[in-house]
C-alpha positions in Angstrom: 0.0 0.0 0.0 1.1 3.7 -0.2 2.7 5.3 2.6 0.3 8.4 1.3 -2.8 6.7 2.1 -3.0 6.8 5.6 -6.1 5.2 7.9 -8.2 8.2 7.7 -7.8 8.5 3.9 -9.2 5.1 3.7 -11.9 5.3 6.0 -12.7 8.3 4.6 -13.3 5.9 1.0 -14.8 3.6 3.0 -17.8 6.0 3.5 -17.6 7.5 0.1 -18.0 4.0 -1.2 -20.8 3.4 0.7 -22.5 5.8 -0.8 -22.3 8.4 1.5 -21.6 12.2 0.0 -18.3 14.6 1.2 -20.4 16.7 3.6 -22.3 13.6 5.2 -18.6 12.2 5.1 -17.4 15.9 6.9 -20.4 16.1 9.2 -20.2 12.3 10.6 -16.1 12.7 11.2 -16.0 16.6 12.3 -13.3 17.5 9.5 -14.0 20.1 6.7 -15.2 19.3 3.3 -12.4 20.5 2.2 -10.2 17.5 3.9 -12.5 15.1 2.6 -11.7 16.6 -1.1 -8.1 15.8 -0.6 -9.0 12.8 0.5 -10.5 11.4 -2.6 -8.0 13.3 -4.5 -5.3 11.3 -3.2 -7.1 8.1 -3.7 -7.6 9.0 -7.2 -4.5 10.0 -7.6 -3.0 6.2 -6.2 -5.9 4.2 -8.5 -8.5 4.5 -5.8 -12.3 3.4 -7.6 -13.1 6.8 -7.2 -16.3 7.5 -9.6 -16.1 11.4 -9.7 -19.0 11.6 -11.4 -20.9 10.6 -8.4 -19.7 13.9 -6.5 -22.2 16.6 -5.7 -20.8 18.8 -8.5 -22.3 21.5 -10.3 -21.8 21.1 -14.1 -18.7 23.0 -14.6 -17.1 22.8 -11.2 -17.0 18.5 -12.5 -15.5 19.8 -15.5 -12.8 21.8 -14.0 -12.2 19.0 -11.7 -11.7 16.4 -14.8 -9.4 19.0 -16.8 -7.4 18.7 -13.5 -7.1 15.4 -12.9 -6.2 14.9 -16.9 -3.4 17.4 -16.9 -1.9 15.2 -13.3 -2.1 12.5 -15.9 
């Protein structure tokens, strides 16, 4: 495993797999939104099943998000 994916990052995609959203995530583990962003981030980033399309996204904040993750790639 990567030594960037610590315990919370993964319980964090735990919940996100389990269908909950980032600020159910935020709310049921008193962090900020923002944390659970990076969260998934890094997950993505290390090959985590992370279906971005499943994020509560408006339109073109999901496409800004994708343009980013392409130009990582």
């Amino acid at each position: 495993m990567n030594d960037k994916i610590t315990k919370t990052i993964l319980e964090t995609y735990n919940k996100f797999k389990s269908g909950k959203t980032i600020n159910e995530i935020a709310i049921e583990r008193k962090i900020k939104e923002v944390s659970i962003e990076d969260h998934l981030c890094k997950l993505y980033e290390n090959n985590y099943d992370i279906e971005i399309e499943k994020l509560d996204y408006d339109y073109m904040t999901f496409l800004e998000i994708k343009l980013n993750l392409i130009y990582l790639f």
